[in-house]
C-alpha positions as CSV (number, residue, x, y, z in Angstrom):
1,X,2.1,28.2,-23.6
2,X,2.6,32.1,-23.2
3,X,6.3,33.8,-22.5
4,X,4.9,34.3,-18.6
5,X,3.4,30.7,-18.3
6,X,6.8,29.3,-19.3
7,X,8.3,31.7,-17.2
8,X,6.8,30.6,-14.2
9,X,6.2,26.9,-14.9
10,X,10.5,26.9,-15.0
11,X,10.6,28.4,-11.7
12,X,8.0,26.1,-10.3
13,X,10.3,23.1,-11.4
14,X,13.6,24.5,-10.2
15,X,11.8,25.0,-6.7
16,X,10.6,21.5,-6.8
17,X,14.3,20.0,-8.2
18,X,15.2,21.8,-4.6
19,X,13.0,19.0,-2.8
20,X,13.0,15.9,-5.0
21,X,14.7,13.2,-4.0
22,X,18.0,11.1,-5.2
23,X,15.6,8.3,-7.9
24,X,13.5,11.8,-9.2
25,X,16.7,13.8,-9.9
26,X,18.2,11.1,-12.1
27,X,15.0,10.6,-14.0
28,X,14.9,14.4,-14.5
29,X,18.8,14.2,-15.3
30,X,18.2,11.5,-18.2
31,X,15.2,12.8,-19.7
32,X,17.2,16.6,-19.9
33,X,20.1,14.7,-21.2
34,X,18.1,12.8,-23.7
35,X,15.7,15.5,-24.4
36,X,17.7,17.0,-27.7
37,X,17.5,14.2,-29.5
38,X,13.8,13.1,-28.9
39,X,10.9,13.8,-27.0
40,X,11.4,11.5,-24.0
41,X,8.3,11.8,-22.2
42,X,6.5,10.1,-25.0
43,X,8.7,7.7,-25.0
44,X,8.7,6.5,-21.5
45,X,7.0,4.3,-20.0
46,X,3.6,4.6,-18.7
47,X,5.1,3.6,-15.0
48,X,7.8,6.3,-15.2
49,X,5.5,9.2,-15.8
50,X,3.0,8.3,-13.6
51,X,5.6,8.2,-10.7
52,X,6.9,11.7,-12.1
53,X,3.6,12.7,-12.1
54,X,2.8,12.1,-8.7
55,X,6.3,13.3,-7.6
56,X,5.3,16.6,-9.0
57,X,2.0,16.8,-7.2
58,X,3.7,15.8,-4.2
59,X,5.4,18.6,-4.1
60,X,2.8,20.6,-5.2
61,X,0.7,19.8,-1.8
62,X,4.1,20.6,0.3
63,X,4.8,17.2,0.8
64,X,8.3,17.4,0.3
65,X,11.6,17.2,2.8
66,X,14.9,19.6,3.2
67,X,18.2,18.4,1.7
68,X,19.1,18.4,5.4
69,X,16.5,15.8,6.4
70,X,17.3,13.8,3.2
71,X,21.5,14.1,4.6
72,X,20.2,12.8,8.0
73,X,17.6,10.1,6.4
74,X,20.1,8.3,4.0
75,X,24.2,9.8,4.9
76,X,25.5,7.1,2.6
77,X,24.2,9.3,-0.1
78,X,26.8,11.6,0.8
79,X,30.0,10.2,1.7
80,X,32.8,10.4,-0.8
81,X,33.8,6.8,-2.7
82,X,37.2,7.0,-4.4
């Protein structure tokens, strides 16, 4: 992959990160987390990448929501637990 390609395939993802929902963003989360000491995708299962894929061409077609609709949809997902 060229210097450009990367380039723009990082701000793709961080445009899409802006859309995904709560389950996508901790996938994401672990693989980055986990991503220094292995290469994660390999290692996950078939399921989980085929949901990731589909997440990403989701977005890809526009289907995605505002973090305001996802507030609205599910508000427990924002309240503060002590």
């Amino acid at each position: 992959m060229s210097t450009a390609e990367l380039k723009e395939l990082r701000k793709e993802v961080k445009r899409d990160i802006g859309h995904a929902d709560e389950k996508i963003i901790r996938k994401i989360y672990v693989m980055l987390e986990t991503g220094a000491e292995s290469d994660l995708w390999n290692e996950m299962p078939d399921e989980i990448v085929a949901e990731l894929e589909e997440s990403i061409a989701q977005s890809k077609r526009g289907q995605t929501i505002t973090h305001e609709q996802v507030k609205k949809k599910h508000p427990q997902w924002f309240t503060k637990r002590v």
